[in-house]
VMD Tcl script that builds the backbone (N, CA, C; Angstrom):
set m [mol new atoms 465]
animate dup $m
set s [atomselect $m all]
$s set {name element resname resid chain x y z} {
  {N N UNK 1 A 0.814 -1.192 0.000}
  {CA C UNK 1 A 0.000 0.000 0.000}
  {C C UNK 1 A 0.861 1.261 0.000}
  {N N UNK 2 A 2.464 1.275 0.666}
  {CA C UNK 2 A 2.859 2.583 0.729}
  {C C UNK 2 A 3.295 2.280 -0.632}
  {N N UNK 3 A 3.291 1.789 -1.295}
  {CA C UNK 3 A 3.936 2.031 -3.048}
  {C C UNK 3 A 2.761 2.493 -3.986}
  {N N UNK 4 A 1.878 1.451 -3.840}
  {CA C UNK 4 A 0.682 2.265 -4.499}
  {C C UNK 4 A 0.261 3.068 -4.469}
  {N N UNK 5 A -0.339 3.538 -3.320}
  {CA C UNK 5 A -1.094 4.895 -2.844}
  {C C UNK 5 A -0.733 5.800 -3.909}
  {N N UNK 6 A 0.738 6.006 -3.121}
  {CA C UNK 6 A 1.177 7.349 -3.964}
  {C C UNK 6 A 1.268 7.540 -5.700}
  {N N UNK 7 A 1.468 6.179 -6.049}
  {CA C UNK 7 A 1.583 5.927 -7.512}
  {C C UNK 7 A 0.405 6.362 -7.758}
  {N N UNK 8 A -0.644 5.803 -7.348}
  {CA C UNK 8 A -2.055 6.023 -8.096}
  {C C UNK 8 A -2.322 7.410 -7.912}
  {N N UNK 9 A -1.858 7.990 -6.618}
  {CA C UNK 9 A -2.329 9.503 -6.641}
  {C C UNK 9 A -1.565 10.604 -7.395}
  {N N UNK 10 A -0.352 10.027 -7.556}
  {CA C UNK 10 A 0.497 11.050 -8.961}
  {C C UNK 10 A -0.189 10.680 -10.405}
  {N N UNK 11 A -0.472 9.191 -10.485}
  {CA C UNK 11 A -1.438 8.940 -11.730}
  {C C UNK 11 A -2.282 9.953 -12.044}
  {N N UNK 12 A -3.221 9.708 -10.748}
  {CA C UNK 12 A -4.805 10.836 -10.982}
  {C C UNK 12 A -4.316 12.027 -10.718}
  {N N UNK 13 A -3.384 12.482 -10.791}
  {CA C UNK 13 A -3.147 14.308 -11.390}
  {C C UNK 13 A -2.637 14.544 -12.047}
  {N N UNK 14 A -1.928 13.218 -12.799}
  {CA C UNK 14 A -1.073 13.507 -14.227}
  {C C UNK 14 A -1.861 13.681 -15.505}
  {N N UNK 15 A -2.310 12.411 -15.261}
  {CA C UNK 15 A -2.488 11.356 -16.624}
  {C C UNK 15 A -4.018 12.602 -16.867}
  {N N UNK 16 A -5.113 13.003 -16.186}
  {CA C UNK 16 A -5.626 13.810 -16.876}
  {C C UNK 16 A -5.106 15.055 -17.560}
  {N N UNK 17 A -4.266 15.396 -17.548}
  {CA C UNK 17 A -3.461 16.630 -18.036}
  {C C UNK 17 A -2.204 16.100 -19.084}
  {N N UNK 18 A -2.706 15.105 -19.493}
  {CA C UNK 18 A -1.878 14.502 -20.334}
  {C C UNK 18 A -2.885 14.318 -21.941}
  {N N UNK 19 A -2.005 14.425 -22.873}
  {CA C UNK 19 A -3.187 14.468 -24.205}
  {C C UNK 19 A -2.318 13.633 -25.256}
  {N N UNK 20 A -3.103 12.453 -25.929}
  {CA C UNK 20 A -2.386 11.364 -27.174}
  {C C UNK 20 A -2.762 12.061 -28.263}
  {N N UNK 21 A -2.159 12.491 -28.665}
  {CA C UNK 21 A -2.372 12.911 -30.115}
  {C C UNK 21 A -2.234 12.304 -31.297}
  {N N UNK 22 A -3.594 11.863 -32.131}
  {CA C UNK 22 A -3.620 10.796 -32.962}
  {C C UNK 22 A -4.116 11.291 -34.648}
  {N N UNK 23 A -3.565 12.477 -34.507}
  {CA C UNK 23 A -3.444 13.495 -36.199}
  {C C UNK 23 A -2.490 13.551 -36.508}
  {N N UNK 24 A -2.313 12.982 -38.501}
  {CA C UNK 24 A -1.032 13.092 -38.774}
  {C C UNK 24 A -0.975 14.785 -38.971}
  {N N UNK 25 A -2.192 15.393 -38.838}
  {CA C UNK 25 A -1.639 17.504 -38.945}
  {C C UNK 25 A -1.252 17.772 -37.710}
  {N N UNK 26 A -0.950 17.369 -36.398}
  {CA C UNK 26 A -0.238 18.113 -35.572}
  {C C UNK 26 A 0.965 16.978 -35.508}
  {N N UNK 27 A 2.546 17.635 -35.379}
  {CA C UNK 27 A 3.590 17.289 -34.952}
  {C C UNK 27 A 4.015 16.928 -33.680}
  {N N UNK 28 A 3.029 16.102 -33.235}
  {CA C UNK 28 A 3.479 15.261 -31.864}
  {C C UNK 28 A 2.635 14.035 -31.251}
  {N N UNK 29 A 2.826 13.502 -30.627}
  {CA C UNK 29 A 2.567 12.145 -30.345}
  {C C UNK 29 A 1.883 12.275 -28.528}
  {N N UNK 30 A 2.666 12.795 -27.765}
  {CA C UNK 30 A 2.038 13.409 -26.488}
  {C C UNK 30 A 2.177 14.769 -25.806}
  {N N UNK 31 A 1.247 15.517 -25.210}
  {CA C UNK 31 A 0.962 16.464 -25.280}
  {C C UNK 31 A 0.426 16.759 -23.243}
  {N N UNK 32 A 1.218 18.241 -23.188}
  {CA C UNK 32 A 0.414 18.284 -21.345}
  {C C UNK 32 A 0.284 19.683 -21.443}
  {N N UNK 33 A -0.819 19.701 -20.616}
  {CA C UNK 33 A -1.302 21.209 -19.884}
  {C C UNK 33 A 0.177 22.349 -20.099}
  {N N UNK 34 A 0.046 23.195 -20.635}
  {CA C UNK 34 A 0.594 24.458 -19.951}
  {C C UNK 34 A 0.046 25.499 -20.056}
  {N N UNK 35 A -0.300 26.153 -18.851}
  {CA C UNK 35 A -0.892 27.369 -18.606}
  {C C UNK 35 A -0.098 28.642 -18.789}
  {N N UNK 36 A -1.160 29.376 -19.718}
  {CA C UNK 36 A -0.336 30.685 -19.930}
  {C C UNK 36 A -1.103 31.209 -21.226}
  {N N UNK 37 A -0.028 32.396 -21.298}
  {CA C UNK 37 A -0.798 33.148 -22.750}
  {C C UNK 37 A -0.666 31.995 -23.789}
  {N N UNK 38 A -1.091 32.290 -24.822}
  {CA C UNK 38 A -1.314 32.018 -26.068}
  {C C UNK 38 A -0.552 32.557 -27.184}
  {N N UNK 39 A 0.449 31.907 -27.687}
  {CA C UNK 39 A 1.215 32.661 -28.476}
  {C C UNK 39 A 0.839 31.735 -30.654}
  {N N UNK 40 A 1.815 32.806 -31.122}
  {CA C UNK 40 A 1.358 32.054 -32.409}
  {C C UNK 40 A 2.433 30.842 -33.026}
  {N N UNK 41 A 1.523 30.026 -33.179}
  {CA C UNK 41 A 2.394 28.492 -33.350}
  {C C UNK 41 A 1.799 27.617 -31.565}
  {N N UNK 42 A 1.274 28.091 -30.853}
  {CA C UNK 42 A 1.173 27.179 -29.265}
  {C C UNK 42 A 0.468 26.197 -30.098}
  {N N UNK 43 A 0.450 24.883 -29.600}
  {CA C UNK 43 A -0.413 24.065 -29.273}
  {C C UNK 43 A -1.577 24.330 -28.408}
  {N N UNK 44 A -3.125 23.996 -29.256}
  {CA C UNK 44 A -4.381 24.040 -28.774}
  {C C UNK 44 A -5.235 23.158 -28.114}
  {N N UNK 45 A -5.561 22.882 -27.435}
  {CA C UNK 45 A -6.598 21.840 -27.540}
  {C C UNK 45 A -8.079 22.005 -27.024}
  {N N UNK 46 A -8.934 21.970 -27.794}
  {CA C UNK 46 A -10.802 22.321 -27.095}
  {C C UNK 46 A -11.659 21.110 -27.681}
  {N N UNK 47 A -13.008 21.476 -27.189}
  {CA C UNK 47 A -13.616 20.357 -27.527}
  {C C UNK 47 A -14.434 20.726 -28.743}
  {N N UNK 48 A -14.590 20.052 -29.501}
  {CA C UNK 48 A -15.281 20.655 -31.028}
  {C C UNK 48 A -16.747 19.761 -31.708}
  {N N UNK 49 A -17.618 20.549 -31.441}
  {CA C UNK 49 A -19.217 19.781 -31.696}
  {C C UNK 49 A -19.483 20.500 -33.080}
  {N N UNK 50 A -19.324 19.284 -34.244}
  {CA C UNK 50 A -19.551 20.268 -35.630}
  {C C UNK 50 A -20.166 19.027 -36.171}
  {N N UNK 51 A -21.376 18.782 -36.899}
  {CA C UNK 51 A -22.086 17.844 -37.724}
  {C C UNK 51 A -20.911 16.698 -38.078}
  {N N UNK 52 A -19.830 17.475 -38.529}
  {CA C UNK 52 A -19.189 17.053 -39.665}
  {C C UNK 52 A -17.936 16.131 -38.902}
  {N N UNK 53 A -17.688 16.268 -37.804}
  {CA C UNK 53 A -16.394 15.507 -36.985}
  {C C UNK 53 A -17.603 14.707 -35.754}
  {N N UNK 54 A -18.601 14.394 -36.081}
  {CA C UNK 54 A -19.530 12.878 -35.413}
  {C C UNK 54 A -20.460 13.745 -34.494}
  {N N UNK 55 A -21.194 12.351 -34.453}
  {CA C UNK 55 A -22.335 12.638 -33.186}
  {C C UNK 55 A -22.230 13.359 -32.184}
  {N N UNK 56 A -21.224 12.784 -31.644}
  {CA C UNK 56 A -20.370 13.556 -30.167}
  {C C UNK 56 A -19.846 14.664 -30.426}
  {N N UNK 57 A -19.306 15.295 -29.061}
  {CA C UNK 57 A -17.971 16.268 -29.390}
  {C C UNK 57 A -17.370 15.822 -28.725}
  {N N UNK 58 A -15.762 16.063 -30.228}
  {CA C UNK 58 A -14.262 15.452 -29.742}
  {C C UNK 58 A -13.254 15.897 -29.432}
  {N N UNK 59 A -12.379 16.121 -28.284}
  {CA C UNK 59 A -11.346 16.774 -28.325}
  {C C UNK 59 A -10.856 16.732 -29.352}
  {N N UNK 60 A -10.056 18.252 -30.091}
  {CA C UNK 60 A -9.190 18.133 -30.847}
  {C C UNK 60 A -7.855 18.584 -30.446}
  {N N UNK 61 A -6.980 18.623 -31.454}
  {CA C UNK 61 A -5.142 19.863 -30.754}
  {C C UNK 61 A -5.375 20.520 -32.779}
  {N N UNK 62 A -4.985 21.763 -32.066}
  {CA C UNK 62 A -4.901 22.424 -33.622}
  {C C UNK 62 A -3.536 23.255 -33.122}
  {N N UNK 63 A -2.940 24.164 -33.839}
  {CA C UNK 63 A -2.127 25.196 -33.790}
  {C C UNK 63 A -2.797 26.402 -33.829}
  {N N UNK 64 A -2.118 27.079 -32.547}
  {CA C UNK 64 A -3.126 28.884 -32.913}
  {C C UNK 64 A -2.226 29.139 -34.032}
  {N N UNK 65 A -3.267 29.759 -35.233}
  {CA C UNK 65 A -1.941 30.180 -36.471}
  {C C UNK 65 A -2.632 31.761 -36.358}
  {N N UNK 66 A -3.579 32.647 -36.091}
  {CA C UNK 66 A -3.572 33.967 -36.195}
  {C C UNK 66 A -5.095 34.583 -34.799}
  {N N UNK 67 A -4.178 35.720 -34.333}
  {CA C UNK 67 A -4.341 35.899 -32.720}
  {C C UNK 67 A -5.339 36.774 -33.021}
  {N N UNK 68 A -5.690 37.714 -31.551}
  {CA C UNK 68 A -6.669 38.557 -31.431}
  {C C UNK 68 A -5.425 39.869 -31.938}
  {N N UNK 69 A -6.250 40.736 -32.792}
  {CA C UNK 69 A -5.774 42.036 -33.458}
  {C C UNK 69 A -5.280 41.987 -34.328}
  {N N UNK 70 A -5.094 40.613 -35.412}
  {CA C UNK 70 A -4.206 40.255 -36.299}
  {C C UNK 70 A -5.029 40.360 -37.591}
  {N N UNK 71 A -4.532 40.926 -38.772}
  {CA C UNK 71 A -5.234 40.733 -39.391}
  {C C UNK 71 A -6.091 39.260 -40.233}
  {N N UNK 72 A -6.526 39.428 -40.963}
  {CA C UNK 72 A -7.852 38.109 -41.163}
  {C C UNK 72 A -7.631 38.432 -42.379}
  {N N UNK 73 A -7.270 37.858 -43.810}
  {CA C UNK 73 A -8.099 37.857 -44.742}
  {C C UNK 73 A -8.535 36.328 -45.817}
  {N N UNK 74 A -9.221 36.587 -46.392}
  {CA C UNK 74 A -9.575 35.611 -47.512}
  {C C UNK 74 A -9.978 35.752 -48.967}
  {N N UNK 75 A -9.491 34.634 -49.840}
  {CA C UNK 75 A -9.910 35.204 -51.196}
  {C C UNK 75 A -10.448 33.828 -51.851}
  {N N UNK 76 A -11.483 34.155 -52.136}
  {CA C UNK 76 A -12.685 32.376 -52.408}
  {C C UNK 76 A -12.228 32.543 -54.468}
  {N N UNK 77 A -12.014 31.352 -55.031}
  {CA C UNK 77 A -11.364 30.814 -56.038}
  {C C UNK 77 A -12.065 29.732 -56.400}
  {N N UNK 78 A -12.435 29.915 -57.862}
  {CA C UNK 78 A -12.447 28.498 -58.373}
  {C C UNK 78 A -11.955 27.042 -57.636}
  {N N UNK 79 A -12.140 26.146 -57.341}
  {CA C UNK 79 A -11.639 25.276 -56.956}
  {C C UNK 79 A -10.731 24.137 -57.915}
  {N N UNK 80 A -9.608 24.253 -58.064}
  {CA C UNK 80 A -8.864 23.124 -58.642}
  {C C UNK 80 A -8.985 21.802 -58.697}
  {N N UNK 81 A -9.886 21.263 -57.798}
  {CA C UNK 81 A -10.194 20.142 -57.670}
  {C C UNK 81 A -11.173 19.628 -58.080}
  {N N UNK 82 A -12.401 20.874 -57.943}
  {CA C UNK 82 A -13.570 20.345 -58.430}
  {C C UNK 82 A -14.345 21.697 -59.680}
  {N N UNK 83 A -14.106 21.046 -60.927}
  {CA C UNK 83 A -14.974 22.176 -61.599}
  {C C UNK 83 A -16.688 22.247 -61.124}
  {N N UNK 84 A -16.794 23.990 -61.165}
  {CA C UNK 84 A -17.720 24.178 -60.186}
  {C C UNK 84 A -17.766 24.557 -59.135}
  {N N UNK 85 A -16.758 24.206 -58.177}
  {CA C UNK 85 A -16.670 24.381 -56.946}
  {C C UNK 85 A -15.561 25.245 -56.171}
  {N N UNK 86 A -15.908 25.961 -55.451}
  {CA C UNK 86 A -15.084 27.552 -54.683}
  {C C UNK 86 A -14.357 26.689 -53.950}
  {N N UNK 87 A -13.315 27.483 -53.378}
  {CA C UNK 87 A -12.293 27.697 -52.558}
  {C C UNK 87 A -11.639 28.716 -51.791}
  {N N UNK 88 A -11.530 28.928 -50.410}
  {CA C UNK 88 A -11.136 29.922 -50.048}
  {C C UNK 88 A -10.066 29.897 -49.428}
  {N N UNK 89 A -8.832 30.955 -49.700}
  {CA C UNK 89 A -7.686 31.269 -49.463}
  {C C UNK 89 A -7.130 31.666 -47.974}
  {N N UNK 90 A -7.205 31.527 -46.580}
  {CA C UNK 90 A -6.778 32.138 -45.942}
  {C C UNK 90 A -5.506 32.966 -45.634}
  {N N UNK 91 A -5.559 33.915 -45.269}
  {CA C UNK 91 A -4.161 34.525 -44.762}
  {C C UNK 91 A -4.047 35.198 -43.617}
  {N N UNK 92 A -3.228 35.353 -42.843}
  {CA C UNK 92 A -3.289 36.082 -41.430}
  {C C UNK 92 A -1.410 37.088 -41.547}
  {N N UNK 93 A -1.892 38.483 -41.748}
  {CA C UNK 93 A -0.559 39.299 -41.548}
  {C C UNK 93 A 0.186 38.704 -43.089}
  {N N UNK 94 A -0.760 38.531 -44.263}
  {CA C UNK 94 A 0.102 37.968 -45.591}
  {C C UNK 94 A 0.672 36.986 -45.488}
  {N N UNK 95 A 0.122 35.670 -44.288}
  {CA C UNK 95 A 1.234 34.836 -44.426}
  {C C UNK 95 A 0.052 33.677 -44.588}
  {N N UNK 96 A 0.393 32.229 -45.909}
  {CA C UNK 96 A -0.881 32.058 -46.468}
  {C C UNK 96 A -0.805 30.733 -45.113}
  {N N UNK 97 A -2.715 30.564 -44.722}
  {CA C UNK 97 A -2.866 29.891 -43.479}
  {C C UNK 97 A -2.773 28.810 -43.535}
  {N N UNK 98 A -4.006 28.818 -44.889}
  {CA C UNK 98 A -4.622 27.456 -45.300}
  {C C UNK 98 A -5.296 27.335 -46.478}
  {N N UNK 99 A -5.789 26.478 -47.419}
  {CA C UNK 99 A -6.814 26.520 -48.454}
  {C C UNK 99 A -7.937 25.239 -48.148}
  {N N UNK 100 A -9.522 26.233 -48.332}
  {CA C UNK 100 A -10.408 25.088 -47.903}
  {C C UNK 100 A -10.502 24.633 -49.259}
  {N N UNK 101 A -11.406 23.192 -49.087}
  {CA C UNK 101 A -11.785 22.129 -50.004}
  {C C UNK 101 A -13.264 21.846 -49.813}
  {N N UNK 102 A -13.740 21.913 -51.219}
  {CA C UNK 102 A -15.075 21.889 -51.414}
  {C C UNK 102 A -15.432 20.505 -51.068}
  {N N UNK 103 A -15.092 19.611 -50.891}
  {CA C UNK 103 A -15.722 18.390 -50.031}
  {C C UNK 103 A -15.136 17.663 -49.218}
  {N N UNK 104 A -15.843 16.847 -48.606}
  {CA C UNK 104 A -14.457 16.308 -47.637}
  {C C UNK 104 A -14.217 14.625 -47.522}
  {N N UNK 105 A -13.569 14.211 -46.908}
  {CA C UNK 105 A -13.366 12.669 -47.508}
  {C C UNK 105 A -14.619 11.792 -47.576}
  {N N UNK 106 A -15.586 12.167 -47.081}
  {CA C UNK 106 A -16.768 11.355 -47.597}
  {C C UNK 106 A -17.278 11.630 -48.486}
  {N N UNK 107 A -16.995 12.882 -49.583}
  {CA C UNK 107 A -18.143 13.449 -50.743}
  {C C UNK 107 A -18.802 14.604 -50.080}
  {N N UNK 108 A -18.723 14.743 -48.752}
  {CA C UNK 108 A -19.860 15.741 -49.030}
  {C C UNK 108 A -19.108 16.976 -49.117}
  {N N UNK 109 A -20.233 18.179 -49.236}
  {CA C UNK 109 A -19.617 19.620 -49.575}
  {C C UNK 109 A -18.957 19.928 -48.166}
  {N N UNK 110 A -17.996 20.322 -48.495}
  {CA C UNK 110 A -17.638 21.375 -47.047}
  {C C UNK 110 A -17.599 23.193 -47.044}
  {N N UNK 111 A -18.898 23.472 -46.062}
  {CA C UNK 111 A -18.935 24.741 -46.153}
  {C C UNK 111 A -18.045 25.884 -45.379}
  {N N UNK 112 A -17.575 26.581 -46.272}
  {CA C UNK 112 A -16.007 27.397 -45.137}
  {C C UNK 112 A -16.180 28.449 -44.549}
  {N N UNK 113 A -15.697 28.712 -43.923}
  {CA C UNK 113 A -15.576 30.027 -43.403}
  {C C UNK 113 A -15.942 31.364 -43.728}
  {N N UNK 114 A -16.526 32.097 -43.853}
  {CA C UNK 114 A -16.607 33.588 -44.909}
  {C C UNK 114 A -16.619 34.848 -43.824}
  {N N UNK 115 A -15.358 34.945 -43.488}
  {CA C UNK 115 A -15.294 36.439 -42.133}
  {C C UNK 115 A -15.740 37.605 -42.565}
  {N N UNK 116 A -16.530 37.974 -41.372}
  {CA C UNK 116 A -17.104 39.136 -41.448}
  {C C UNK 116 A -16.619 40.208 -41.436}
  {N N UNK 117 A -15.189 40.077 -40.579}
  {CA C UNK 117 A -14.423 40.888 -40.401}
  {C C UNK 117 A -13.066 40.976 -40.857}
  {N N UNK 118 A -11.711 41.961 -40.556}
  {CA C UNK 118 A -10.591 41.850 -40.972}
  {C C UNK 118 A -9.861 41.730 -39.854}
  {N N UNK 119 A -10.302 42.012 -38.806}
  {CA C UNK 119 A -9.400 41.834 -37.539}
  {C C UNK 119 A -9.797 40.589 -37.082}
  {N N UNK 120 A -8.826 39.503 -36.535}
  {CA C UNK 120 A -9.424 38.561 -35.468}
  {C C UNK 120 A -9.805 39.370 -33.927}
  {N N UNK 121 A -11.084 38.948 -34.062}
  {CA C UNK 121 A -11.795 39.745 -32.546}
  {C C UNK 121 A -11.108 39.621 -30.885}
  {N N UNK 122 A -10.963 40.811 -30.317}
  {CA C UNK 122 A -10.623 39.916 -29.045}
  {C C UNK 122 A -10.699 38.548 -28.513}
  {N N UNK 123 A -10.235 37.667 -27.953}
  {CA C UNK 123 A -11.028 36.512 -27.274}
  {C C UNK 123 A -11.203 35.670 -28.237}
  {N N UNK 124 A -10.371 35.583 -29.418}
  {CA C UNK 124 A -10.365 34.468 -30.842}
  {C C UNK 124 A -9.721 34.540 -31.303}
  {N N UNK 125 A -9.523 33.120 -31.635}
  {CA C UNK 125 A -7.881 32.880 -32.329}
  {C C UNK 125 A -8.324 31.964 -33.256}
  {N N UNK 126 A -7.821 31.840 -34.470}
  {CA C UNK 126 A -7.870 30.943 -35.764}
  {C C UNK 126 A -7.250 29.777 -35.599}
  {N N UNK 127 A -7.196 29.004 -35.493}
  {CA C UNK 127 A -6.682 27.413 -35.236}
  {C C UNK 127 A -6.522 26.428 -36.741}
  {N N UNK 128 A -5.189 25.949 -36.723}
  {CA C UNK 128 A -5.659 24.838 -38.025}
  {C C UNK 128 A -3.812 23.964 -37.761}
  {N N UNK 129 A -3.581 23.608 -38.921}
  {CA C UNK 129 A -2.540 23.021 -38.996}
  {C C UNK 129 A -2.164 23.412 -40.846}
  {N N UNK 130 A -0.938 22.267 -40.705}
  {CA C UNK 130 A -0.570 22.780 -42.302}
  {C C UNK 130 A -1.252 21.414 -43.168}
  {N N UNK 131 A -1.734 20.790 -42.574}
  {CA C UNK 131 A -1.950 19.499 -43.380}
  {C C UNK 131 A -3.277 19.962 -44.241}
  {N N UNK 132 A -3.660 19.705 -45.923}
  {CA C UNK 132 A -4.695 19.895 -46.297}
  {C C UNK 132 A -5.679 20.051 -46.238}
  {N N UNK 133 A -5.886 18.425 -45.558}
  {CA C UNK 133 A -7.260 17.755 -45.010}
  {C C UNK 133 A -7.743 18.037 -43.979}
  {N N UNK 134 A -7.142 18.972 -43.073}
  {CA C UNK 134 A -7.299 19.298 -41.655}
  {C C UNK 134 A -8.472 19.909 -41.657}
  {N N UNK 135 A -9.561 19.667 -40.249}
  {CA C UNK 135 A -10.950 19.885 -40.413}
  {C C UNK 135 A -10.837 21.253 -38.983}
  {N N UNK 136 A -10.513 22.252 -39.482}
  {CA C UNK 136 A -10.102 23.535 -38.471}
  {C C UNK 136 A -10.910 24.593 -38.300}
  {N N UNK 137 A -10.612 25.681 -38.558}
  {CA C UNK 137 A -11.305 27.062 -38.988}
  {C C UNK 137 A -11.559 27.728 -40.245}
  {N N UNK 138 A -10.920 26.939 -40.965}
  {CA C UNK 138 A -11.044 27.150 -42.075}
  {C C UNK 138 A -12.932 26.901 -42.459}
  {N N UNK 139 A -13.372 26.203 -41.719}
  {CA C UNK 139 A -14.598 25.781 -41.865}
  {C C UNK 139 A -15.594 26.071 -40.596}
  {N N UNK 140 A -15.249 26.648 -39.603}
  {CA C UNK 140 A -15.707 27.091 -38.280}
  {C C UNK 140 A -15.355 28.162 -37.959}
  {N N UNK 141 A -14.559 28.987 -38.288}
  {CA C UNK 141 A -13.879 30.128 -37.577}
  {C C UNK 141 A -12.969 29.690 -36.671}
  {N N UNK 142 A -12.701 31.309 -36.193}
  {CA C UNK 142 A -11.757 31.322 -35.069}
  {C C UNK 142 A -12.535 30.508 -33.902}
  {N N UNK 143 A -11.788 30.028 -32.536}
  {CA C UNK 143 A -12.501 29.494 -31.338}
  {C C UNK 143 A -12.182 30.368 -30.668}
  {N N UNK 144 A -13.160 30.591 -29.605}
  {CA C UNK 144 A -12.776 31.278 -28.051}
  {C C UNK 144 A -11.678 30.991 -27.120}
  {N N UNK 145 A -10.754 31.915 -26.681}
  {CA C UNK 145 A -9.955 31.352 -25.701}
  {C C UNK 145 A -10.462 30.863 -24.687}
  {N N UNK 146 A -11.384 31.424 -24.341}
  {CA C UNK 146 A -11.681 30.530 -23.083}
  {C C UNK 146 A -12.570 29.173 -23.258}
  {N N UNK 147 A -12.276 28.474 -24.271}
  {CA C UNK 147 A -12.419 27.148 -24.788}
  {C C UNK 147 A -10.901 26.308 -25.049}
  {N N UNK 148 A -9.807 27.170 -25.274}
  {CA C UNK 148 A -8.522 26.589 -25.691}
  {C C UNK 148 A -7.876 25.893 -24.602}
  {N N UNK 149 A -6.949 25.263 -24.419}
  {CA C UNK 149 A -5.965 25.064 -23.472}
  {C C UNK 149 A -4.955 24.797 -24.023}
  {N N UNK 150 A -3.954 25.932 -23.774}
  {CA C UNK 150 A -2.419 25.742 -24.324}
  {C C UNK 150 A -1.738 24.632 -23.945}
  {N N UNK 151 A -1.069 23.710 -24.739}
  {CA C UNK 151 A -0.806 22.608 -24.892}
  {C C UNK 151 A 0.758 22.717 -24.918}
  {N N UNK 152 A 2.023 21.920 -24.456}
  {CA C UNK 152 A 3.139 21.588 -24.942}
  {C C UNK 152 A 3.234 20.205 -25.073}
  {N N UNK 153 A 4.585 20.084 -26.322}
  {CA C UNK 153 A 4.763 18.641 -26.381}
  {C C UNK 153 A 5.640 17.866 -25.939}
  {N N UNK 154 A 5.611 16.703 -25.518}
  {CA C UNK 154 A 6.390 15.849 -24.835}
  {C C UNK 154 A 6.993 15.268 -25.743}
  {N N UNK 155 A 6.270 14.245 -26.482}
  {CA C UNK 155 A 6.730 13.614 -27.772}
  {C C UNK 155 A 6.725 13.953 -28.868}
}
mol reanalyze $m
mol bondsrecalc $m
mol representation Tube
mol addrep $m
């Protein structure tokens, strides 16, 4: 019992603050709590309820790629992939974010993003990764910080 105890009780304050990361768009394998600001490039992680990523809502980890006061823009394009079908360009401060895709690995359409604004708003940050297929903001917007939790990586 004096070996266990303590094992199990460093367990139950670790291991929840611990995150497996199972996307080939983020660059890491395990992931823990760190508290603090939010910078650009941190590791994200919130919980995300969208038709399109299941029944449930699933934790995800994205990258903050553009902050509160930063600029926002987009430019919607023909789509290369699909004649017929738009595409929109993100950029944050001219630096390019992401490009959405008019459907997504099941066929269906994917509807993107269209900002209202040019500034990211206080209290929102744009989230995605560099991988194509990544299902981010590009299609949801920015998320609330006080939904995020800054993330570092272990592995």
């Amino acid at each position: 019992m004096a070996i266990i105890l303590p094992i199990a009780g460093i367990a139950a304050i670790v291991l929840p603050r611990l995150t497996l990361v199972m996307s080939p768009s983020i660059n890491a394998v395990l992931l823990h709590e760190a508290p603090g600001t939010i910078h650009r490039g941190d590791l994200v992680t919130f919980v995300l309820s969208h038709p399109l990523a299941g029944p449930a809502p699933v934790r995800v980890t994205k990258y903050a790629l553009c902050l509160p006061g930063e600029h926002i823009d987009w430019l919607e394009k023909p789509a290369m992939t699909r004649r017929g079908a738009w595409e929109a360009w993100y950029y944050c401060e001219d630096r390019l974010l992401g490009i959405s895709k008019p459907k997504g690995h099941d066929g269906r359409p994917l509807a993107f993003w269209r900002p209202a604004y040019r500034i990211i708003p206080p209290g929102f940050v744009y989230v995605g990764s560099t991988h194509p297929s990544g299902f981010d903001s590009r299609y949801y917007g920015p998320v609330a910080t006080t939904r995020l939790t800054r993330m570092e990586k272990i592995l």
